[in-house]
NUMARLUM-145460 format. One line per 10 residues: number of its first residue (from 0); for each residue x, y, z of N, C-alpha, C. Coordinates in steps of 0.2 Angstrom, whole numbers, plus 2048, in hexadecimal, padded with zeros to 3 digits. Atoms other than C-alpha are relative to their C-alpha. Layout:
# NUMARLUM-145460
NUM = X:Y:Z:X:Y:Z:X:Y:Z ~ ...
This chain:
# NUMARLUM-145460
0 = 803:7FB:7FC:759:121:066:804:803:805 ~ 7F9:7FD:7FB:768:121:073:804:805:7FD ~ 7FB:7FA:805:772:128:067:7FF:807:7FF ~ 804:7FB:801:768:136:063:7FF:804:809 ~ 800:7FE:7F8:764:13A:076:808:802:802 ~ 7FC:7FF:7FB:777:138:07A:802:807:7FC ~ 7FD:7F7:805:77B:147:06C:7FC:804:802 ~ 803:7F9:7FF:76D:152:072:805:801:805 ~ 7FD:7FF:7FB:775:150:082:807:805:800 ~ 7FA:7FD:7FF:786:154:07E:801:804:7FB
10 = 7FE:7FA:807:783:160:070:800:805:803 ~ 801:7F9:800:787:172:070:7FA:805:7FD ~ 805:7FE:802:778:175:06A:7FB:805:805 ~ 804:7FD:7FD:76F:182:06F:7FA:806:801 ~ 808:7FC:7FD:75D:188:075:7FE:807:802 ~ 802:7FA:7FE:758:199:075:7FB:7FF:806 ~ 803:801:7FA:752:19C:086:801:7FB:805 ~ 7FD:804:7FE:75B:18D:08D:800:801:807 ~ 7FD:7FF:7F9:75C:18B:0A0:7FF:7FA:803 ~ 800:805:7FC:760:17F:0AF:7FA:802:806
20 = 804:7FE:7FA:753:17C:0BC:7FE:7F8:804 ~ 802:809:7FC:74E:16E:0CA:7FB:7FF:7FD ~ 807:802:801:740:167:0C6:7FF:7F8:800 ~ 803:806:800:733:159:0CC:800:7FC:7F9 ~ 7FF:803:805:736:14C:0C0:7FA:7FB:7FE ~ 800:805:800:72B:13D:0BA:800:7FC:7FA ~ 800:803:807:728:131:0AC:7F8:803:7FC ~ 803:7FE:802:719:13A:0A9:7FD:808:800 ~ 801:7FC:800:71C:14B:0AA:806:804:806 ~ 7FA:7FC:800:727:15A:0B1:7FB:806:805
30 = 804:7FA:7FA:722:167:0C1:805:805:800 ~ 7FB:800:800:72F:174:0C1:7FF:80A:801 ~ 802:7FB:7FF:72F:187:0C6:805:804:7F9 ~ 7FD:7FB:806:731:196:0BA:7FE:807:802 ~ 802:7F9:801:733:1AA:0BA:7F9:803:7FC ~ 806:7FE:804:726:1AA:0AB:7FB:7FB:802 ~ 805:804:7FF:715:1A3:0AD:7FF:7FC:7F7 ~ 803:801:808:70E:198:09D:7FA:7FC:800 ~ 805:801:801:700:194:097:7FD:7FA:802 ~ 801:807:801:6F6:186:09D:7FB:7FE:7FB
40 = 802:804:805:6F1:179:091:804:802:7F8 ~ 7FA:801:805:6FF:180:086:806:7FC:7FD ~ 7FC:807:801:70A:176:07B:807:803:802 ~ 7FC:7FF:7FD:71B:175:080:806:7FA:7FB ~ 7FD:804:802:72C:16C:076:804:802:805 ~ 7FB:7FE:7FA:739:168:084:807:7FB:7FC ~ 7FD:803:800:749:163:083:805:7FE:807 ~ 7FE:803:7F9:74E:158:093:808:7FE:801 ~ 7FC:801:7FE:760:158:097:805:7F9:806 ~ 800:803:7F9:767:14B:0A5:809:7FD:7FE
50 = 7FC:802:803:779:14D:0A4:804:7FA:805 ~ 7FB:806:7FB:780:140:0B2:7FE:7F9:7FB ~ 801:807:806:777:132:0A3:803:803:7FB ~ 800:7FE:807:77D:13C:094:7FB:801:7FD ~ 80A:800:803:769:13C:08D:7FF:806:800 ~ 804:7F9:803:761:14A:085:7F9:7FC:7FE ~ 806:804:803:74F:145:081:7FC:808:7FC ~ 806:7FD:805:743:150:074:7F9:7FF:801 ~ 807:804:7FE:732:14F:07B:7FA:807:800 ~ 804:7FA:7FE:721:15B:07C:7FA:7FC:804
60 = 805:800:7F9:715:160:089:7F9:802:7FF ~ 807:7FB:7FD:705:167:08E:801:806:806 ~ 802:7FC:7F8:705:175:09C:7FA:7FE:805 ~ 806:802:7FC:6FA:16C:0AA:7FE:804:804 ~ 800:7F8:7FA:6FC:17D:0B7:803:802:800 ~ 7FA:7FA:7FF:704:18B:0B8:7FD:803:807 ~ 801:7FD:7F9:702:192:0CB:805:803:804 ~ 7F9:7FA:7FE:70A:1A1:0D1:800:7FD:805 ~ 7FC:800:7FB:717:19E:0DF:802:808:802 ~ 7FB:7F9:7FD:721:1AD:0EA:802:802:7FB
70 = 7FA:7FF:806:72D:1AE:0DB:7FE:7FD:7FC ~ 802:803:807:725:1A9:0CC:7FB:7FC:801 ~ 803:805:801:71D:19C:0C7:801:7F6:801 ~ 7FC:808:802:71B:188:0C9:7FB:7FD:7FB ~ 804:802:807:716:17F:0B9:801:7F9:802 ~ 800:806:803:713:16D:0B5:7FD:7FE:7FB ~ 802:800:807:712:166:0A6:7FF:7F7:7FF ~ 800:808:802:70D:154:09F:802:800:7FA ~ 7FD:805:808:717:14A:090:7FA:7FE:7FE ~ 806:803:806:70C:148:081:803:7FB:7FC
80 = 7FB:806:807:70E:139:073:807:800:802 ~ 7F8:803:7FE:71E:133:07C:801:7FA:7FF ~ 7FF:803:804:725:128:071:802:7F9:806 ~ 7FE:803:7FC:727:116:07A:808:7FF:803 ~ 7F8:801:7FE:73A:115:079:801:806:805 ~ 7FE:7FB:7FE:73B:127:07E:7FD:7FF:809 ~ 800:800:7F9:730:121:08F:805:7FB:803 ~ 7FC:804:7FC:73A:113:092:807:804:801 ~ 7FB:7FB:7FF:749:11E:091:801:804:807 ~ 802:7FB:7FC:743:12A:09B:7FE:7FC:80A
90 = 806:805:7FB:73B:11C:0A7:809:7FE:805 ~ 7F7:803:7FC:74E:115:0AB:806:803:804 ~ 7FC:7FB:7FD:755:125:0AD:7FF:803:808 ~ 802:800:7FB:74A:129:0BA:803:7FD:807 ~ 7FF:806:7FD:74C:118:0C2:809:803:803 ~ 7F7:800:7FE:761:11C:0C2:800:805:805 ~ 800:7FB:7FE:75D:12D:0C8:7FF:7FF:809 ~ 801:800:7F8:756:127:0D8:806:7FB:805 ~ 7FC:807:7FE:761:119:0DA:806:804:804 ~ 7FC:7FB:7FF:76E:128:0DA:800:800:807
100 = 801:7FA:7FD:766:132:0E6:7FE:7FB:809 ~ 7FF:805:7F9:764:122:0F3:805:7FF:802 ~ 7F9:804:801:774:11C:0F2:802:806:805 ~ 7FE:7FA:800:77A:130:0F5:7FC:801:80A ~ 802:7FE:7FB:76D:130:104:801:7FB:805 ~ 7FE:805:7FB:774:11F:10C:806:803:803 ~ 7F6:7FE:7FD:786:126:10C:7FF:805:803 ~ 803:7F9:7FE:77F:137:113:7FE:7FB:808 ~ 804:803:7F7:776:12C:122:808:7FC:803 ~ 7FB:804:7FC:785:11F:124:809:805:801
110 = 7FE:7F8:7FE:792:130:124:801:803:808 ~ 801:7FC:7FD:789:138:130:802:7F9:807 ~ 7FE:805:7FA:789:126:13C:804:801:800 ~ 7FD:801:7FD:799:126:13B:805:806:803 ~ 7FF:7FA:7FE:79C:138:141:7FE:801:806 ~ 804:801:7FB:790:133:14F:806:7FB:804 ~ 7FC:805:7FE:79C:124:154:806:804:801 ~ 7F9:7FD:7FE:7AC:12E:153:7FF:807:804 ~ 800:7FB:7FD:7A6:13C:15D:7FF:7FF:80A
């Protein structure tokens, strides 16, 4: 299943209609803003990129809401029948993701002390 995942990842494969966007993440689903609106309770095949792991995942959704924003729309969608390996997958990525983005906001805080000290 890794295997699989790390080829989606670094394949040239490519998705009509393909695009990057931020978006709220969890292990049970995906909040994420869009130009177009879709349908809710619409089904949805996603393909999840996360290229700082290498991981590609294959997974489908539900459209939970679609609510107009300024500039479009914001959607969230829930993971249907996601396979256990693919949540545990998903589940650790997650977990790294934050770990990342802690680490990231320590060095950012202890930085700034010492900008404060040397000034």
């Amino acid at each position: 299943m890794e295997l699989v995942g790390r080829t989606l990842a670094e394949s040239d494969l490519v998705i009509e209609d393909a695009h990057i966007v931020k978006a709220n993440i969890s292990e049970s689903g995906i909040s994420f803003p869009s130009l177009e609106p879709l349908e809710e309770k619409g089904l949805l095949a996603l393909k999840l990129i996360f290229p700082s792991d290498a991981l590609g995942l294959l997974l489908y959704a539900e459209v939970a809401r679609c609510k107009a924003k300024d500039q479009g729309f914001e959607i969230s969608i829930n993971f249907m029948k996601m396979p256990e390996r693919c949540h545990s997958i998903l589940a650790r990525t997650l977990m790294r993701a934050q770990m990342r983005h802690r680490r990231l906001e320590t060095l950012d805080r202890e930085a700034e002390d010492l900008r404060h000290l040397s000034s």
